[in-house]
C-alpha positions in Angstrom: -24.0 2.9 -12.7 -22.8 0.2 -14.5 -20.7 1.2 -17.2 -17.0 0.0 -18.5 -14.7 2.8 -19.9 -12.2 1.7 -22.2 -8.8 1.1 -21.4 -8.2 3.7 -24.2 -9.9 6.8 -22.1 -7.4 6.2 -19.2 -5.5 9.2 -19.6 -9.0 11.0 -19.7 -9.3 10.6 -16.0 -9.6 13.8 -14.5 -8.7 12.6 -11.0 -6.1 9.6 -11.4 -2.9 11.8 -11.3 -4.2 12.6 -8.1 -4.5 9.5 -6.7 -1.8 7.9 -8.1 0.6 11.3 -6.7 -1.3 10.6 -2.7 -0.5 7.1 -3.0 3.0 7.1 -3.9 3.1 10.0 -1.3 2.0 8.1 1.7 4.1 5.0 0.5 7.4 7.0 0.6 6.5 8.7 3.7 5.9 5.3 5.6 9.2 4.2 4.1 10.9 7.1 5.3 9.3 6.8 8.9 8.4 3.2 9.3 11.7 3.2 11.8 10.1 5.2 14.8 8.8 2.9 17.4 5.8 4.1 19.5 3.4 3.0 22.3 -0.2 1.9 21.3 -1.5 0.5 24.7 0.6 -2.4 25.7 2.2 -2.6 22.1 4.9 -1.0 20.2 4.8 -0.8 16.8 5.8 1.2 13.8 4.6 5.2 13.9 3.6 4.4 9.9 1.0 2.0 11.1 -1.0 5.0 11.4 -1.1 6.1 7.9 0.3 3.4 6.1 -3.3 1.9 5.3 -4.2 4.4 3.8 -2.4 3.4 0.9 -5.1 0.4 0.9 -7.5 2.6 0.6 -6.3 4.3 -2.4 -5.9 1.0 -4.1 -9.3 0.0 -3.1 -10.9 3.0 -4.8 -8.6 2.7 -7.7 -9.7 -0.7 -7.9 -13.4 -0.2 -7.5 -13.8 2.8 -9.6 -11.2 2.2 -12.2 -10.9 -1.4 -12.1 -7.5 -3.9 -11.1 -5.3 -3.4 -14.0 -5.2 0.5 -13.8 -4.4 -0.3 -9.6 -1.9 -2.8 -10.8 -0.2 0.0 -12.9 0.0 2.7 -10.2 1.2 -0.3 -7.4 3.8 -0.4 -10.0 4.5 3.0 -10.5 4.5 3.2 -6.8 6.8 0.8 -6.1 9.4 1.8 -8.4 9.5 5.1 -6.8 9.8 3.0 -3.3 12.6 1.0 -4.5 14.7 4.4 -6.4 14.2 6.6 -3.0 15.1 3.5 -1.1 18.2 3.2 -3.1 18.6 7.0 -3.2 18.8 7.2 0.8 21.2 4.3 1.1 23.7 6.0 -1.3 22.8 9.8 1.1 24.0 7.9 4.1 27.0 6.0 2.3 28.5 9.3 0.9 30.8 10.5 3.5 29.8 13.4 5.4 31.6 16.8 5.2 34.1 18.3 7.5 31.9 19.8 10.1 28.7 18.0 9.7 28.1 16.6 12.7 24.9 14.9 12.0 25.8 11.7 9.9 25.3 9.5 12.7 21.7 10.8 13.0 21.4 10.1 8.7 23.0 6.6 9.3 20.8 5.8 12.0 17.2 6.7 10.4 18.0 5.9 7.0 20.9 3.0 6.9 18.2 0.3 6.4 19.4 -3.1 6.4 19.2 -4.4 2.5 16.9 -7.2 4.1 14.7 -5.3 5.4 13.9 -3.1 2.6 13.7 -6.2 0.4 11.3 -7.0 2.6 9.5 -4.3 2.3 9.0 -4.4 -1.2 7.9 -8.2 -1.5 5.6 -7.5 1.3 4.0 -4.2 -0.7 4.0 -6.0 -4.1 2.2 -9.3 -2.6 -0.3 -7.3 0.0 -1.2 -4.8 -2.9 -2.1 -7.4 -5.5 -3.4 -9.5 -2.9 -6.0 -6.5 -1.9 -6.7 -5.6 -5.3 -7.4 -9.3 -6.7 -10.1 -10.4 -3.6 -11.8 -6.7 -4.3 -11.6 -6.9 -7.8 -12.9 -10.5 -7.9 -15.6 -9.7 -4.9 -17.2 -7.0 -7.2 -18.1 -9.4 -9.5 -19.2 -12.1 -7.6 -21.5 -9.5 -5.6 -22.7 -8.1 -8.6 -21.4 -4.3 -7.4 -23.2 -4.9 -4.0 -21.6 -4.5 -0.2 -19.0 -2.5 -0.7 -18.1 -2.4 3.1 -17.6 -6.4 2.9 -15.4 -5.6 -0.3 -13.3 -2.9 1.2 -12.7 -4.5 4.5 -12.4 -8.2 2.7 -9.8 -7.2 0.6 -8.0 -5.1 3.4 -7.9 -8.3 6.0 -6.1 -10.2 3.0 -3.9 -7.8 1.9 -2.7 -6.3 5.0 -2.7 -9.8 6.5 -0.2 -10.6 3.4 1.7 -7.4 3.9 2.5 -7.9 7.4 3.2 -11.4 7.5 5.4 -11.3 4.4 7.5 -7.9 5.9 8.1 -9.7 9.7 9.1 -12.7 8.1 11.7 -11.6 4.9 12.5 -8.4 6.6 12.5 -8.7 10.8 13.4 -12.1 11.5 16.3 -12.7 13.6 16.6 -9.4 14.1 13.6 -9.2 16.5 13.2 -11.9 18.9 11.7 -14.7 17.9 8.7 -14.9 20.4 7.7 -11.1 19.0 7.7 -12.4 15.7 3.9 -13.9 15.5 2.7 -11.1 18.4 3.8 -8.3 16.0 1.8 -10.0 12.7 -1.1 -10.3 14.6 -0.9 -6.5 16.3 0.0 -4.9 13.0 -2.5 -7.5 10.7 -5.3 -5.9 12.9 -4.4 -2.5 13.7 -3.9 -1.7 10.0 -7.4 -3.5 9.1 -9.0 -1.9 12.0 -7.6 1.9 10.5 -9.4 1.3 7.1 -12.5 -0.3 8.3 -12.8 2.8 10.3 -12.4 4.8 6.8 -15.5 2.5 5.2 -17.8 6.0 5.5 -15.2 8.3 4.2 -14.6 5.3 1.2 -17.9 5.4 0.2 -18.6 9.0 -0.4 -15.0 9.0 -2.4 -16.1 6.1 -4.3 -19.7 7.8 -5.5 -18.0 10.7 -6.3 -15.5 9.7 -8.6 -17.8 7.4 -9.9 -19.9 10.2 -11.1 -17.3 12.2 -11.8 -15.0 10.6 -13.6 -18.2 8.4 -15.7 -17.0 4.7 -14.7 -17.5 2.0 -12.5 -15.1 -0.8 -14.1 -16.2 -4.7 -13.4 -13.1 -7.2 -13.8 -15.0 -9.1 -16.0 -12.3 -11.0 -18.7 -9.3 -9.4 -17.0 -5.4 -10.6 -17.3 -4.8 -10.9 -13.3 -1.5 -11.2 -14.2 0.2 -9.4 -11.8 3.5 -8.4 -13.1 1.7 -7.3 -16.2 3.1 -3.4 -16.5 1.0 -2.4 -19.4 -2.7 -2.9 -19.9 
């Protein structure tokens, strides 16, 4: 299939909503749980690690199917819902507690998020998102539609790679030691890839579906890359 819907038959989409709805739903869980340290092996890194990269494989099927500026729009929606609830849980944990709730400490402590670090966060979405979106995007072309494994996986080394280096460098330094610093990159850079490399099968069968389904398989041929572009 090689056909290019119209930017005008977006809304038509039978199954957008739904990705766009799972996207911003794993992003605000791995906000809300990205604090909990646990063991992989030798390492310790973030629980979200886990399920985090999934949203990189959302955008790589909104990217593939649907092409990069409807992507761009959703990392946009998606990160203006990150930034509100990020905002939202700093004023929960400001507002003083109640006479008799005993459990602020336990709010402060999960959800009082240093304002660098959340920064951080954000930059480090933003960049890694556009940064998956733009190599896949760009990759389609070049390939003519073929290898969608090297696509998927091409895209997710950049992006994560971007994502993680960007978050441990705005967000984490000096507050973690310095010489855990590069260690943590490289650990999270790889575990993250590794995660949706593992999902290539399950991408693939999403991908031909909602090809078929939804009638499109969009080519960024003439696109505005322009990444802080809000409305196509």
């Amino acid at each position: 299939m090689h056909s290019d819907k119209s930017r005008q038959d977006v809304a038509h989409f039978r199954y957008l909503g739904f990705i766009t709805a799972a996207n911003i739903t794993f992003q605000l869980v791995s906000d809300a749980t990205a604090g909990k340290l646990v063991s992989y092996g030798a390492w310790a890194g973030s629980v979200a690690l886990v399920y985090f990269p999934f949203t990189y494989v959302f955008s790589d099927v909104l990217t593939e199917v649907y092409g990069y500026a409807v992507a761009r729009r959703v990392l946009w929606m998606t990160l203006i819902a990150s930034i509100a609830a990020g905002l939202i849980y700093q004023f929960a944990v400001w507002m003083p507690s109640a006479p008799g709730f005993d459990a602020g400490d336990a709010y402060q402590r999960v959800f009082g998020v240093v304002p660098r670090v959340l920064l951080g966060g954000w930059i480090a979405v933003f960049a890694g998102d556009i940064s998956n979106n733009y190599t896949l995007a760009k990759m389609k072309v070049l390939t003519n539609g073929r290898h969608l494994w090297m696509r998927t996986i091409g895209s997710t080394i950049v992006g994560q790679g971007v994502n993680t280096a960007l978050f441990y460098l705005i967000g984490l330094y000096g507050i973690i030691p310095n010489n855990l610093l590069l260690p943590g990159i490289v650990f999270g850079w790889i575990f993250k890839s590794c995660i949706e490399a593992l999902m290539t099968p399950a991408t693939y069968v999403v991908v031909r579906k909602l090809k078929e389904a939804e009638g499109v398989d969009f080519y960024d041929r003439g696109t505005d890359f322009n990444p802080f572009r809000l409305v196509e």
